[in-house]
N, CA, C and O atoms as CSV, one atom per row, in Angstrom:
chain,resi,resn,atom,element,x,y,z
A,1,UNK,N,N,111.808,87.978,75.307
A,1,UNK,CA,C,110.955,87.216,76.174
A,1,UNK,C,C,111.155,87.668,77.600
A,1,UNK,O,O,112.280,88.110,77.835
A,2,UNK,N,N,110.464,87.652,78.403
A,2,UNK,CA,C,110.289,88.139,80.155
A,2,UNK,C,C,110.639,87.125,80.906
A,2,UNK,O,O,110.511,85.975,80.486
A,3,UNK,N,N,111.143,87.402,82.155
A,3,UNK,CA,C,111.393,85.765,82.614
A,3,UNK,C,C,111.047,84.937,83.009
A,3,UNK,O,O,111.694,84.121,83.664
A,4,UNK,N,N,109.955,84.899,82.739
A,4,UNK,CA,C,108.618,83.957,82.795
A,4,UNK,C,C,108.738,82.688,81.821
A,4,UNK,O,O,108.477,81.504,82.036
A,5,UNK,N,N,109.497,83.710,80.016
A,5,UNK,CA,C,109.022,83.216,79.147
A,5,UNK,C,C,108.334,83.343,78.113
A,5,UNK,O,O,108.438,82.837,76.996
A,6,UNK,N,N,107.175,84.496,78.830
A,6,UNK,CA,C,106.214,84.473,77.873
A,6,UNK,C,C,106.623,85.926,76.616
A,6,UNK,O,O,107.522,86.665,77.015
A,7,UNK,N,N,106.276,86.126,75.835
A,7,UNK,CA,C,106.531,87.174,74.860
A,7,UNK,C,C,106.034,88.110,75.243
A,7,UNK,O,O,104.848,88.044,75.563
A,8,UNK,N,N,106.722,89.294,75.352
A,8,UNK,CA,C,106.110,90.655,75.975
A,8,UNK,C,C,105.504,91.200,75.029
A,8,UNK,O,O,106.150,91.223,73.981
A,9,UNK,N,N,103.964,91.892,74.985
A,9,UNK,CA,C,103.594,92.316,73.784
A,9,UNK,C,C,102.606,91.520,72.643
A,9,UNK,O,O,101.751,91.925,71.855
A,10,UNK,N,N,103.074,90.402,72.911
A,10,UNK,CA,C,102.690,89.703,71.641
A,10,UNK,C,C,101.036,89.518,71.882
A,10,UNK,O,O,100.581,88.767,71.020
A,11,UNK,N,N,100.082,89.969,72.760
A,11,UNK,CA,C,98.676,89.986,72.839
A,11,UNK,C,C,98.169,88.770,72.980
A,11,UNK,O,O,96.994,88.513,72.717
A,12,UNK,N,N,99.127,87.806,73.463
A,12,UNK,CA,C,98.270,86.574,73.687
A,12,UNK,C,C,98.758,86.153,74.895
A,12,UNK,O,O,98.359,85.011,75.124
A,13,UNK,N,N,99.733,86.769,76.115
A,13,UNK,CA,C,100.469,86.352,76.841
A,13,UNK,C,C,99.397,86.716,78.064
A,13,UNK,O,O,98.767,87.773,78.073
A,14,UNK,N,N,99.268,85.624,79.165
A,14,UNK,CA,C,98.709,85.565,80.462
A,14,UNK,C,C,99.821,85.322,81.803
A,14,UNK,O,O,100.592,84.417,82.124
A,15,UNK,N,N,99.506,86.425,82.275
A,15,UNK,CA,C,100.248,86.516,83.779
A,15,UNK,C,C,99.453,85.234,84.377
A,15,UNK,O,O,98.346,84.754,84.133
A,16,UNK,N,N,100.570,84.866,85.324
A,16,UNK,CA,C,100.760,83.853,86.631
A,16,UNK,C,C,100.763,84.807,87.827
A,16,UNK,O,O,101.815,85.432,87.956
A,17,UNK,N,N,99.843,85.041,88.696
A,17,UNK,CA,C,99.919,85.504,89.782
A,17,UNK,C,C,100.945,85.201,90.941
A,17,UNK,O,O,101.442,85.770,91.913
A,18,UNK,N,N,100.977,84.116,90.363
A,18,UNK,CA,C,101.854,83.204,91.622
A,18,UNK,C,C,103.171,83.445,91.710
A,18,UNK,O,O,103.924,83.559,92.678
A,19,UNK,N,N,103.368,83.517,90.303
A,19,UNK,CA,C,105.266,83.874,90.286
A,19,UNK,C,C,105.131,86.174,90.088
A,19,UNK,O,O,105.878,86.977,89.530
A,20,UNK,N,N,103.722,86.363,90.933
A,20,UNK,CA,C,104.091,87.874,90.901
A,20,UNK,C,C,103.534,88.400,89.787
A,20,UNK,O,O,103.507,89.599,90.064
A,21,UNK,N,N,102.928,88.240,88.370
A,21,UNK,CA,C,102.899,88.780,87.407
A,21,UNK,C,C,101.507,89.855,86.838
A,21,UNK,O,O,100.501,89.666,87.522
A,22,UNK,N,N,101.419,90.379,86.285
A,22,UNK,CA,C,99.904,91.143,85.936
A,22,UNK,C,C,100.145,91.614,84.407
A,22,UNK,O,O,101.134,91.824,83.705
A,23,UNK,N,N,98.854,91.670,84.259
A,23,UNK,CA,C,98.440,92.122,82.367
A,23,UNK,C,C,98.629,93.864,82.925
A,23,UNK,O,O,98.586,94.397,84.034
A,24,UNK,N,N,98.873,94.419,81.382
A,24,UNK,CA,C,99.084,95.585,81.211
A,24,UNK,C,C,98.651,95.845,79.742
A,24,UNK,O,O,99.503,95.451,78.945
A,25,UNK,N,N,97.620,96.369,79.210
A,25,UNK,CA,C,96.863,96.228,77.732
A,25,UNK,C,C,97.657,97.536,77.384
A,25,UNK,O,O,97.364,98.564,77.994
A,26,UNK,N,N,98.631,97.551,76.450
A,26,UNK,CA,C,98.804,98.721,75.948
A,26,UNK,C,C,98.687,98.793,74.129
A,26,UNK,O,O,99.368,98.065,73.407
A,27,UNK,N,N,97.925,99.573,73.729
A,27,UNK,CA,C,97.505,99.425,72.451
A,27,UNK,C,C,97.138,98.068,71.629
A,27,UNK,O,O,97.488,97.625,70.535
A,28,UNK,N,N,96.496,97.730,72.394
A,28,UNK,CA,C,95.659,96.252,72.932
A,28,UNK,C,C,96.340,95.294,72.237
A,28,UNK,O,O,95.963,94.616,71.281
A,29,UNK,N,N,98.008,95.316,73.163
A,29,UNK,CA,C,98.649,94.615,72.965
A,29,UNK,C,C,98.946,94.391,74.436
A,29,UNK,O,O,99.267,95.355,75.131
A,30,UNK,N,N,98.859,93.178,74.946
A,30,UNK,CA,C,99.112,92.441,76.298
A,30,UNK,C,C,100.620,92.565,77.221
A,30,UNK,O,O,101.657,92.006,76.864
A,31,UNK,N,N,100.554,92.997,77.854
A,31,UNK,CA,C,102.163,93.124,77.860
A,31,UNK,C,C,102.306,92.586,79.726
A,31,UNK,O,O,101.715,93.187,80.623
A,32,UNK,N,N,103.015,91.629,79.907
A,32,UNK,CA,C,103.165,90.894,80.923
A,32,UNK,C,C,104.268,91.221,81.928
A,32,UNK,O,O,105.426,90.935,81.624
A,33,UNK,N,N,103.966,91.873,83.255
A,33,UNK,CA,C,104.574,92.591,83.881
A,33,UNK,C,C,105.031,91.790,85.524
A,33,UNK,O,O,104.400,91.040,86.269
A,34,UNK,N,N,106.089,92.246,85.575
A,34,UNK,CA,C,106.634,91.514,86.901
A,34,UNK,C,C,107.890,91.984,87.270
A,34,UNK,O,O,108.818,92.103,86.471
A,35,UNK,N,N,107.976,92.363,88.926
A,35,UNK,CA,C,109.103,92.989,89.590
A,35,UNK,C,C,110.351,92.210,90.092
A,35,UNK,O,O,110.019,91.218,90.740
A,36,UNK,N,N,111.730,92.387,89.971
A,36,UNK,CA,C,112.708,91.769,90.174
A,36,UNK,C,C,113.286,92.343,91.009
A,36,UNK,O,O,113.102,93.560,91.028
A,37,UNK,N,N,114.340,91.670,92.181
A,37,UNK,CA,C,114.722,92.418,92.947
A,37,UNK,C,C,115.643,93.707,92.122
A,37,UNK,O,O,115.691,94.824,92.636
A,38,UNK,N,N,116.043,93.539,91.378
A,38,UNK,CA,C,116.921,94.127,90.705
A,38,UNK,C,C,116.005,95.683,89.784
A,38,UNK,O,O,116.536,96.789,89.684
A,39,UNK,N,N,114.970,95.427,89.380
A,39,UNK,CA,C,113.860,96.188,89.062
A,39,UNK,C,C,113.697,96.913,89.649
A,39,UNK,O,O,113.707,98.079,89.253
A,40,UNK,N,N,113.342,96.381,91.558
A,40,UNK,CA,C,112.822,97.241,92.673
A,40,UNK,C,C,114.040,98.080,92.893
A,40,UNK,O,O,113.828,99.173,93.417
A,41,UNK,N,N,115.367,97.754,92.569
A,41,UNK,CA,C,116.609,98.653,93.210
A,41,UNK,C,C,116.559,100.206,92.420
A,41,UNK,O,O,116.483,101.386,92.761
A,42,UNK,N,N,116.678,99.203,90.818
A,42,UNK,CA,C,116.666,100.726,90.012
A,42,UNK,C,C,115.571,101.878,90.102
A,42,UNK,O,O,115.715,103.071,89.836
A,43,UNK,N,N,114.076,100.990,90.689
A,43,UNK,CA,C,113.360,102.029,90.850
A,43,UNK,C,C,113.186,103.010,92.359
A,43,UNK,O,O,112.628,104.107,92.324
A,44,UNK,N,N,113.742,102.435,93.611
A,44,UNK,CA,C,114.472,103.094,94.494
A,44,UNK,C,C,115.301,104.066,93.847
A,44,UNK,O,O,115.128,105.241,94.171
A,45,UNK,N,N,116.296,103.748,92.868
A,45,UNK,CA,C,117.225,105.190,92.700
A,45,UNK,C,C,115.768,106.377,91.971
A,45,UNK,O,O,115.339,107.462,92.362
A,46,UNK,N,N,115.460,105.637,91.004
A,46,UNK,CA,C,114.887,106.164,90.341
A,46,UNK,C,C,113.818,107.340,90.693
A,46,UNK,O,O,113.659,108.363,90.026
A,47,UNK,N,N,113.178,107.014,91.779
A,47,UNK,CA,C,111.664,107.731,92.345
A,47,UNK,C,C,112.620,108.390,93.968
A,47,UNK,O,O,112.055,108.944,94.911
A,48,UNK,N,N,113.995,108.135,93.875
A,48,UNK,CA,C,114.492,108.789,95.323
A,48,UNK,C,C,113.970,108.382,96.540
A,48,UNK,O,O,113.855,109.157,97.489
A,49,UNK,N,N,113.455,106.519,96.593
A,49,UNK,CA,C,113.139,106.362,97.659
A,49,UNK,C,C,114.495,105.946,98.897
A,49,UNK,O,O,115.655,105.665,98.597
A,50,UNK,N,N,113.867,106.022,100.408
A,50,UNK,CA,C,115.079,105.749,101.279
A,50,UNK,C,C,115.208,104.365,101.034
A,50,UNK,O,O,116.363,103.959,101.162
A,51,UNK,N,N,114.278,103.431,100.686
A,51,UNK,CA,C,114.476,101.912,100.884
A,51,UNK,C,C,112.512,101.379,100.343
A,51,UNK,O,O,111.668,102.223,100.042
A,52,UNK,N,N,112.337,100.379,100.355
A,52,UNK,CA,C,111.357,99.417,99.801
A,52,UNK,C,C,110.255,99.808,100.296
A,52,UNK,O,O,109.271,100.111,99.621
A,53,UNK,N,N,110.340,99.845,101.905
A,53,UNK,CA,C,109.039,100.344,102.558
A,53,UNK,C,C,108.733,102.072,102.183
A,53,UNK,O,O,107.664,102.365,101.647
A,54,UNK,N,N,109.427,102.806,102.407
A,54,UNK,CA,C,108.748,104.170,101.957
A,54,UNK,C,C,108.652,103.920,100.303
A,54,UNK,O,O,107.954,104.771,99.752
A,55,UNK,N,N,109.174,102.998,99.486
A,55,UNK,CA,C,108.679,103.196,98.092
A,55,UNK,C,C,107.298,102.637,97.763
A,55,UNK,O,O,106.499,102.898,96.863
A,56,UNK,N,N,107.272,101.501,99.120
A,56,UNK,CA,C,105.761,100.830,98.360
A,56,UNK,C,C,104.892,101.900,99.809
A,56,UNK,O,O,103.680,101.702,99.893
A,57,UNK,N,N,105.292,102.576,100.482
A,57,UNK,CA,C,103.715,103.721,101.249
A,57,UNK,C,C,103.624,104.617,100.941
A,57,UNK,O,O,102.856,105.453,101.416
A,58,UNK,N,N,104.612,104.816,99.747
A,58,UNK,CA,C,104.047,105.875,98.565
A,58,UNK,C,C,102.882,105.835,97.914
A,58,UNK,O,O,101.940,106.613,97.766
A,59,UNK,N,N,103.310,104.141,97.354
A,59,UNK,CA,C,101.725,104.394,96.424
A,59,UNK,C,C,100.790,103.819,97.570
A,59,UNK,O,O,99.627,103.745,97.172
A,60,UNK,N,N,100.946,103.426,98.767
A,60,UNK,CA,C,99.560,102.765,99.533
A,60,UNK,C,C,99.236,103.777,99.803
A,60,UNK,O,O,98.013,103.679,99.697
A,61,UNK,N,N,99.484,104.952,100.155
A,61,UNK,CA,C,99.221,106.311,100.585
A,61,UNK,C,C,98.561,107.259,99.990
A,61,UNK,O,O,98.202,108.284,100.570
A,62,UNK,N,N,98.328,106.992,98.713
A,62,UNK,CA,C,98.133,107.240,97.054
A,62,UNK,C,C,98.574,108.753,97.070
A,62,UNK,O,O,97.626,109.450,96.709
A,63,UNK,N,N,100.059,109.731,97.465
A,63,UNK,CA,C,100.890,110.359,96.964
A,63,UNK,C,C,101.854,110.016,96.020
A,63,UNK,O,O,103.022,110.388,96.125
A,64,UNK,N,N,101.489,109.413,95.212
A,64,UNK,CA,C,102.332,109.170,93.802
A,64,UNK,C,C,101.539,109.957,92.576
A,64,UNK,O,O,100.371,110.152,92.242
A,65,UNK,N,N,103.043,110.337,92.043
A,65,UNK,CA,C,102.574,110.968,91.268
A,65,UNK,C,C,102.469,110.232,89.272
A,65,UNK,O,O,103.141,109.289,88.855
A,66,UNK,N,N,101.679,110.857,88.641
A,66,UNK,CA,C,102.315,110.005,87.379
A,66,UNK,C,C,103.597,109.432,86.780
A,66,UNK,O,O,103.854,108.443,86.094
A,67,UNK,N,N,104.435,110.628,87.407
A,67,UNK,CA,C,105.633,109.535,86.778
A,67,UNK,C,C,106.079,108.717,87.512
A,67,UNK,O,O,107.031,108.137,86.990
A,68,UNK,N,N,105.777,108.278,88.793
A,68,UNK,CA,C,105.705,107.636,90.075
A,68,UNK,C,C,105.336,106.280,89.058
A,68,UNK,O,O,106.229,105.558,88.616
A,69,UNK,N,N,103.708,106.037,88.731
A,69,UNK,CA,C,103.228,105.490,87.761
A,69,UNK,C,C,104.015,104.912,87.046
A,69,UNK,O,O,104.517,103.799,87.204
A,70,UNK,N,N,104.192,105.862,85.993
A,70,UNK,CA,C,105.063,105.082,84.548
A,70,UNK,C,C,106.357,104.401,84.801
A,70,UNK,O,O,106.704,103.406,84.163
A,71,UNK,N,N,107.368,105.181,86.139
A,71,UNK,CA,C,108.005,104.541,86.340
A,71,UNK,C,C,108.034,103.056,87.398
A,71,UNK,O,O,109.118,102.583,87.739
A,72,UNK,N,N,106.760,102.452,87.825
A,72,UNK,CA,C,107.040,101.253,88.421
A,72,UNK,C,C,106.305,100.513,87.144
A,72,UNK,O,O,106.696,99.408,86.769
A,73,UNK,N,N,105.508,101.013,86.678
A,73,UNK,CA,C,105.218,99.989,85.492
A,73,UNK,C,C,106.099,99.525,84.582
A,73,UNK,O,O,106.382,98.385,84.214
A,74,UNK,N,N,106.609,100.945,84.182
A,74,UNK,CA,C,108.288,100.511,83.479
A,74,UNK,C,C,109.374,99.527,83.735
A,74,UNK,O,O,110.047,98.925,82.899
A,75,UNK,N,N,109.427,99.470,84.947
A,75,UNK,CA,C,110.217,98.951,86.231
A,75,UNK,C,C,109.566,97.453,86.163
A,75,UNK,O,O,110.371,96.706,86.719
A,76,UNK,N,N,108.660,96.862,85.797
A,76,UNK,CA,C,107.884,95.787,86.060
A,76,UNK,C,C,108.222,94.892,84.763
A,76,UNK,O,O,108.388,93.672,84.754
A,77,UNK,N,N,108.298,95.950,83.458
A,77,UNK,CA,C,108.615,95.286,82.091
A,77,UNK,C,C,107.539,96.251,80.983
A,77,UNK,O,O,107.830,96.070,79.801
A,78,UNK,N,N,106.992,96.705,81.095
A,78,UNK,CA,C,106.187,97.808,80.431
A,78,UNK,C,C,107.349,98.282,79.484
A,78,UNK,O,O,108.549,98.242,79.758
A,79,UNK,N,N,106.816,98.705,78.401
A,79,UNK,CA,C,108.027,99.033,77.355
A,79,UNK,C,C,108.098,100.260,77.690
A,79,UNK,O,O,107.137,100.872,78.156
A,80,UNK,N,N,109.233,100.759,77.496
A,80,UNK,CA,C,110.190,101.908,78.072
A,80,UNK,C,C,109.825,103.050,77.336
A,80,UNK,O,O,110.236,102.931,76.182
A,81,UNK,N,N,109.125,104.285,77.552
A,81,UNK,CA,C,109.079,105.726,77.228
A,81,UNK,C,C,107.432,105.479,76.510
A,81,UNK,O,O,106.704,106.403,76.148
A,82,UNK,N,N,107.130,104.157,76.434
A,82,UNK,CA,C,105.513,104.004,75.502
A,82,UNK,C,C,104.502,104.493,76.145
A,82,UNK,O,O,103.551,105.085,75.637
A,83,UNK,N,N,104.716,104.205,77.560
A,83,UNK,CA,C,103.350,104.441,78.266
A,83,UNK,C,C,103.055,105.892,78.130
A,83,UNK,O,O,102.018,106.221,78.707
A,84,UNK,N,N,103.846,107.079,77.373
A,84,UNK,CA,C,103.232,108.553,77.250
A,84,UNK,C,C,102.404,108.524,75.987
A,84,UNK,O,O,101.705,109.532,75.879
A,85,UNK,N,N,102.294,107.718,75.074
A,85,UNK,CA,C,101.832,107.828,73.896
A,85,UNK,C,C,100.934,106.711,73.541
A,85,UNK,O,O,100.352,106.572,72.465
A,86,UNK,N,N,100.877,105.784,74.765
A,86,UNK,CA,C,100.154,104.333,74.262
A,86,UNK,C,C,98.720,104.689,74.710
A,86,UNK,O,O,98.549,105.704,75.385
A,87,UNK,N,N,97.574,103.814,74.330
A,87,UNK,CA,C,96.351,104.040,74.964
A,87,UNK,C,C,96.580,102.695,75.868
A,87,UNK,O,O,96.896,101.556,75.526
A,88,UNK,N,N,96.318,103.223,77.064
A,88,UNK,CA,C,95.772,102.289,78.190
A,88,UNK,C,C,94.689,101.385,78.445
A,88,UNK,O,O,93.807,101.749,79.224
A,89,UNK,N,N,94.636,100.387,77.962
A,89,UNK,CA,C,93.165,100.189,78.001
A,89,UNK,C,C,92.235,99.939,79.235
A,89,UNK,O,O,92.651,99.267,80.179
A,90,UNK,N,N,91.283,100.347,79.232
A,90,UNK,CA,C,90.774,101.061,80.875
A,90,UNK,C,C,91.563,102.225,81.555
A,90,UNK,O,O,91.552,102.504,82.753
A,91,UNK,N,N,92.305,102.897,80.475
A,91,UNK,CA,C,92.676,104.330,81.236
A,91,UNK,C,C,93.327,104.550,82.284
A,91,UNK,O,O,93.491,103.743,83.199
A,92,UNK,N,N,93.819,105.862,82.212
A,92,UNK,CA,C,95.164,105.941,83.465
A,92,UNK,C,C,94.337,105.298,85.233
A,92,UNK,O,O,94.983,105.071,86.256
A,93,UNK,N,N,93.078,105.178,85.096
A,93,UNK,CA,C,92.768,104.507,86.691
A,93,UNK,C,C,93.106,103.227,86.153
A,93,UNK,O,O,93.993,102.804,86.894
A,94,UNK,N,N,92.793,102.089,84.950
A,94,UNK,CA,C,93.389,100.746,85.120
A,94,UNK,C,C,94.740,100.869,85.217
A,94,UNK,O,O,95.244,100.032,85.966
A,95,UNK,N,N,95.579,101.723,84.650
A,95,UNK,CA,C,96.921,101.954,84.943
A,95,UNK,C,C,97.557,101.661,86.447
A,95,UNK,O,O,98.418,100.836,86.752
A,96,UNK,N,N,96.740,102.752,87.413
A,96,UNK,CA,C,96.990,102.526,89.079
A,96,UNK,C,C,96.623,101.189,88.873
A,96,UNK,O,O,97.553,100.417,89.107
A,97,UNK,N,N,95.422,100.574,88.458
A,97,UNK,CA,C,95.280,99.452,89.455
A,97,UNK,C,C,95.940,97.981,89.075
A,97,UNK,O,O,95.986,96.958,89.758
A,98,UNK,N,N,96.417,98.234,87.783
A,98,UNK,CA,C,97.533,97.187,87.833
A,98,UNK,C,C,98.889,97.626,87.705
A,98,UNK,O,O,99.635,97.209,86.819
A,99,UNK,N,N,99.207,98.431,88.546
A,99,UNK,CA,C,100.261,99.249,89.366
A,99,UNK,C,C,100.724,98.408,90.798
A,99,UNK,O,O,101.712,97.958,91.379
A,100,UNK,N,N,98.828,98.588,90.937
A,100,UNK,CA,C,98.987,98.419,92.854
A,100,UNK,C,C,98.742,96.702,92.442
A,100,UNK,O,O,99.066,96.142,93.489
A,101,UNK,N,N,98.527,96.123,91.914
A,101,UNK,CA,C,98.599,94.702,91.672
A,101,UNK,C,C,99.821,94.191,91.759
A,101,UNK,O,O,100.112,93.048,92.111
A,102,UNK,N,N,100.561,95.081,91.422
A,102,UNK,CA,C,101.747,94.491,90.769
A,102,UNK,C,C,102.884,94.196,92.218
A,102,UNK,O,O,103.574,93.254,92.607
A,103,UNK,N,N,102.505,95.954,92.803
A,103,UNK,CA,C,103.080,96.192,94.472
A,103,UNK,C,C,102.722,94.789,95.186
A,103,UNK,O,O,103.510,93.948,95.620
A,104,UNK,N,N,101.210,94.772,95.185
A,104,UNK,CA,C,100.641,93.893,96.185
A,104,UNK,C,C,101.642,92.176,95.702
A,104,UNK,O,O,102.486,91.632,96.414
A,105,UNK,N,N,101.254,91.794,94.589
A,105,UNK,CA,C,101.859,90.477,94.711
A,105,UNK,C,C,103.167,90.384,94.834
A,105,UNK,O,O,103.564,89.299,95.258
A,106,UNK,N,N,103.884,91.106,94.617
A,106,UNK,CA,C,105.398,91.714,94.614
A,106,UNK,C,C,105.693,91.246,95.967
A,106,UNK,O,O,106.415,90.271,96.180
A,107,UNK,N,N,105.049,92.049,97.018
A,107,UNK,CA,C,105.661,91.248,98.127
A,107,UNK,C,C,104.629,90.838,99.519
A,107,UNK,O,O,104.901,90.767,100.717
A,108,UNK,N,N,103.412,90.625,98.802
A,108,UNK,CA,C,102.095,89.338,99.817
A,108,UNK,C,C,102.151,88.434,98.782
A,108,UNK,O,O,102.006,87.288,99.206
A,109,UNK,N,N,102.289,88.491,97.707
A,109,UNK,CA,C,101.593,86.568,97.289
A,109,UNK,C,C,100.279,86.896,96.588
A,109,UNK,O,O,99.842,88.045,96.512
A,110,UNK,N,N,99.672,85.818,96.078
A,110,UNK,CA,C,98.050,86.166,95.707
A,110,UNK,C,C,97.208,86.432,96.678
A,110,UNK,O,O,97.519,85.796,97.685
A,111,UNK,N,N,96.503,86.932,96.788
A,111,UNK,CA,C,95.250,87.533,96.886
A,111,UNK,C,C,94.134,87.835,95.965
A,111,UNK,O,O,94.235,88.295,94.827
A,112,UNK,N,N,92.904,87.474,96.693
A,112,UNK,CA,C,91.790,87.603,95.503
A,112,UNK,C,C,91.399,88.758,95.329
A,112,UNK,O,O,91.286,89.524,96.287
A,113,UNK,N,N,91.039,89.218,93.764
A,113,UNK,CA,C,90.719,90.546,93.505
A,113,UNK,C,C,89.647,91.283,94.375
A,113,UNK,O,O,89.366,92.459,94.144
């Protein structure tokens, strides 16, 4: 379970914006994604950023690269090594954009789509 609660995967689970969260359809199975401070650290080592701000004007900048990608989705709760073999549903652009969803509520809050 995610720490939300809800079952990762299980295709019936709905993100809360509020506590940060976003859908991620992978083999149209629902998978409920959300960043922890602890998430954001490993993915600093991970992508070689200096700190939070050059990791999130990476992707506002849109110089990220795919594994840039897989790894903040990963980082969010996305199951680990799937996203090379899963179908995306809406394709590697829905991929970015509940990427940058994920950035954005991560650290503004909601905002309307």
């Amino acid at each position: 379970m995610s720490a939300g609660g809800k079952k990762r995967g299980s295709g019936k689970a709905r993100p809360n914006p509020h506590r940060g969260e976003v859908a991620l359809t992978l083999d149209g199975k629902v998978h409920v994604l959300r960043l922890s401070l602890g998430a954001l650290a490993r993915l600093e080592a991970r992508l070689g950023a200096d700190s939070l701000t050059d990791l999130v004007a990476r992707f506002e900048s849109g110089t990220f690269r795919a594994a840039d990608l897989v790894a903040l989705l990963e980082a969010g709760g996305a199951p680990a090594g799937k996203l090379a073999t899963a179908t995306v549903e809406g394709g590697p652009l829905e991929a970015a954009r509940v990427a940058a969803r994920l950035l954005r509520l991560t650290f503004a809050g909601v905002h309307p789509e």
